[in-house]
C-alpha positions in Angstrom: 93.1 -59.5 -9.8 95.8 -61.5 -8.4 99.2 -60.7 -10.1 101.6 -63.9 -10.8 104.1 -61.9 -8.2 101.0 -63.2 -6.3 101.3 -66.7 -7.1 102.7 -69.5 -4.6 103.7 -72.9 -6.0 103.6 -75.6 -3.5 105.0 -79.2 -4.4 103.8 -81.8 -2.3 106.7 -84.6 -2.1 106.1 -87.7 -0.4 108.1 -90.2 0.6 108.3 -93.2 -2.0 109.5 -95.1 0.5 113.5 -97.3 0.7 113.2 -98.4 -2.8 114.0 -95.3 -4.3 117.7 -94.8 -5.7 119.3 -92.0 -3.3 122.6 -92.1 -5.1 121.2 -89.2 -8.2 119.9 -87.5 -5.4 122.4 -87.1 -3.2 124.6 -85.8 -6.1 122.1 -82.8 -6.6 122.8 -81.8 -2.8 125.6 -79.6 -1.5 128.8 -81.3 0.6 126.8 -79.5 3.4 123.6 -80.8 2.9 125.5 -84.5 2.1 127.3 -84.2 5.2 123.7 -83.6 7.1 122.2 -86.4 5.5 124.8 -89.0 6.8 124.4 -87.1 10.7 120.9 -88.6 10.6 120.0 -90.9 13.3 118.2 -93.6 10.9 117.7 -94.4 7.6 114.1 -93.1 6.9 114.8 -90.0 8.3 118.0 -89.7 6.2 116.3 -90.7 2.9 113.5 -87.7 3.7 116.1 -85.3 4.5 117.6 -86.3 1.2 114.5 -86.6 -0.7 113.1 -83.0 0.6 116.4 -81.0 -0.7 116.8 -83.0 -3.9 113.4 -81.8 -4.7 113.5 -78.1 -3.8 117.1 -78.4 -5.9 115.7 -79.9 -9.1 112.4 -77.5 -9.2 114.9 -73.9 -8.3 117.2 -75.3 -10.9 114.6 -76.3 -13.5 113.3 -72.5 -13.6 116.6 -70.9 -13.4 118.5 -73.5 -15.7 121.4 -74.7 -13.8 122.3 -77.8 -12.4 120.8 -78.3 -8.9 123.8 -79.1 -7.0 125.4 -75.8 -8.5 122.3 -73.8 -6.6 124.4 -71.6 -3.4 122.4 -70.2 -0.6 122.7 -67.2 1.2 121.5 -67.5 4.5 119.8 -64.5 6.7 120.4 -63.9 10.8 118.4 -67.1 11.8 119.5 -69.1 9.1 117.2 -68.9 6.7 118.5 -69.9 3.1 117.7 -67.8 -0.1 119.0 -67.2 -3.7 121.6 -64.2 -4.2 120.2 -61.3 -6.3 116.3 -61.3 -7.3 116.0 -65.2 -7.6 112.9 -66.8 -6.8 111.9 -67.2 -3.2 111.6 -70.6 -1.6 111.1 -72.4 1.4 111.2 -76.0 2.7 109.1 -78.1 5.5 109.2 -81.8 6.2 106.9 -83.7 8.7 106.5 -87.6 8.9 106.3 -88.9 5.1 106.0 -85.7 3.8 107.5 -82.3 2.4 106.3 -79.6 1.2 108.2 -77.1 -0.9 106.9 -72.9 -1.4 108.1 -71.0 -4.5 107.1 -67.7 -4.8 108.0 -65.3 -7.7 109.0 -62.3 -5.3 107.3 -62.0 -2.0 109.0 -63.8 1.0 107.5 -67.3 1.7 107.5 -69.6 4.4 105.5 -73.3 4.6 105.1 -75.8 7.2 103.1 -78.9 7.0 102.8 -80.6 10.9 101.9 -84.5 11.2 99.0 -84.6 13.7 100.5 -86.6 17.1 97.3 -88.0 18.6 99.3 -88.9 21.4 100.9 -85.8 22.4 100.0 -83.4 25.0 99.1 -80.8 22.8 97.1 -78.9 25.9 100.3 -78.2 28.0 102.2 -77.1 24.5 99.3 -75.0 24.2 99.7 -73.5 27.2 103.2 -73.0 27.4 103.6 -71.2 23.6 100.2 -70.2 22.6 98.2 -66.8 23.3 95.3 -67.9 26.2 92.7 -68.1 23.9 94.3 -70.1 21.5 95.1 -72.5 24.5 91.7 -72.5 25.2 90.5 -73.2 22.1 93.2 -76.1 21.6 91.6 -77.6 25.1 88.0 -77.4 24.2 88.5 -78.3 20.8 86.8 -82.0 19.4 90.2 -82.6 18.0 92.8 -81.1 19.8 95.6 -82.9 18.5 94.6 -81.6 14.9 93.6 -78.2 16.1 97.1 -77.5 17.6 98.8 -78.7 14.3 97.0 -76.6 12.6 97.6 -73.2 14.7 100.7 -74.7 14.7 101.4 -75.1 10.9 99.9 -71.7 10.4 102.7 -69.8 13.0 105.7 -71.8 11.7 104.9 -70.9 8.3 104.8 -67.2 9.2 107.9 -67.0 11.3 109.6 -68.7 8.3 108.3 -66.2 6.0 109.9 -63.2 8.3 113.0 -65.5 8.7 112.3 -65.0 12.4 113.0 -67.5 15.4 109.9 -69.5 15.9 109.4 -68.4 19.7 108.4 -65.2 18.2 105.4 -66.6 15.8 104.3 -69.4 18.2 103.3 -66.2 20.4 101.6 -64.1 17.8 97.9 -65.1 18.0 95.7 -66.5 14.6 92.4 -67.1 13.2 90.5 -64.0 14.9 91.7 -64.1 18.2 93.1 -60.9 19.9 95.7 -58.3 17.8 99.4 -59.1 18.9 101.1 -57.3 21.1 102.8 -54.3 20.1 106.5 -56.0 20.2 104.8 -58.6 17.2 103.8 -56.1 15.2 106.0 -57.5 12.4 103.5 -60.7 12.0 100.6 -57.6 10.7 102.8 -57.6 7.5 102.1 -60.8 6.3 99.7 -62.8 5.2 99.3 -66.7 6.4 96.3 -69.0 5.1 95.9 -72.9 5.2 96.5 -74.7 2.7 95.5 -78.7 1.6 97.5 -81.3 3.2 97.3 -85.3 2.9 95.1 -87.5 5.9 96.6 -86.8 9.2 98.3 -83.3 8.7 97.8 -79.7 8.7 99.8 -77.0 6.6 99.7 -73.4 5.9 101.6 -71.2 4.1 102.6 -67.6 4.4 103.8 -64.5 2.2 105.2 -60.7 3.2 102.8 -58.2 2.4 98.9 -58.3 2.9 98.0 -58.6 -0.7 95.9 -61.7 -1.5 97.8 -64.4 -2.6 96.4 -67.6 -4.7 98.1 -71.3 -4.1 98.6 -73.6 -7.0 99.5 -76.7 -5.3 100.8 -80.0 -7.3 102.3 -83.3 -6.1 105.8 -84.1 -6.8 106.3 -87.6 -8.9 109.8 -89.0 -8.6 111.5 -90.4 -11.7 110.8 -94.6 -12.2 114.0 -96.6 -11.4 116.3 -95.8 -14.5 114.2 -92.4 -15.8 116.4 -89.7 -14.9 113.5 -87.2 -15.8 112.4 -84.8 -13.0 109.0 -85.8 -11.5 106.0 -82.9 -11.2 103.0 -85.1 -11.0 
């Protein structure tokens, strides 16, 4: 039986688009995370940014009762971010109109989600970070543009779960092709599965230790103009 230690929450938060007040969101943010926001290089991508960390903010906060902009990070050698002491674990993606936040009782957790770029030379980024067979299998496959994103999603999500750099997951190989090589070793002690993501993305997420692991995913609901209620959909 799966134990809730076991258990990953994933919000799904989409982008409501520029008719959403950003003003109570930015105030949940840090001066950090404020002073990223404004660095962005246009305004969509600045309301996501802003929209993705409000969210992860208000659902940490909700379930340890503080404000969200009171929440500090820690942050490991690659940067990282976590809670100090035994807090829940977290972690945050963002891709095109949507995020996608992990929460996970205990066990380290990482989450991507990866739009699918139809366009994109996914064969040559194949071949220049995947294993050979999974550039093969990106090459040959009926939809390579949404088979990359998916080996893709699936390798992000585990180096963010080791709080790795990514060139060391995009080499590790998934999905029963060959054991990795002795120097990616780590990637045997976790555990990385896909998980649902809207029309035109892949996502995956991924948890330490090879225990099975059940996903309750939701989609986030942000407050109505003038509701200052938290949205969980």
């Amino acid at each position: 039986m799966t134990s809730r230690q076991d258990t990953v929450l994933l919000h799904l938060v989409p982008d409501p688009g520029p008719g959403l007040p950003l003003a109570p969101l930015l105030a949940d943010l840090s001066p950090a995370e404020r002073l990223r926001a404004d660095t962005c290089r246009d305004a969509d991508t600045r309301r996501r940014y802003v929209l993705a960390h409000a969210a992860l903010r208000r659902l940490l906060a909700e379930r340890l009762g503080t404000a969200p902009a009171e929440l500090r990070w820690r942050h490991g050698p690659h940067g990282k971010p976590a809670l100090p002491g035994d807090g829940p674990r977290f972690n945050l993606s963002h891709s095109g109109a949507f995020a996608l936040v992990a929460l996970s009782p205990a066990r380290p957790v990482g989450v991507d989600i990866q739009r699918v770029l139809p366009r994109t030379d996914t064969a040559a980024l194949a071949d220049r970070y995947f294993p050979p067979e999974e550039a093969r299998r990106v090459r040959s496959a009926a939809d390579p543009a949404g088979c990359f994103a998916r080996l893709w999603a699936g390798k992000e999500a585990l180096v963010k779960a080791h709080g790795g750099r990514l060139v060391e997951g995009l080499r590790v190989p998934l999905e029963d092709t060959p054991a990795p090589a002795p120097e990616d070793a780590w990637s045997l002690a976790y555990r990385v599965a896909p998980v649902p993501a809207p029309p035109g993305y892949h996502a995956a997420v991924a948890l330490a230790g090879t225990a099975p692991f059940r996903v309750t995913a939701r989609r986030w609901a942000w407050p109505r103009a003038g509701s200052s209620a938290d949205g969980h959909g």
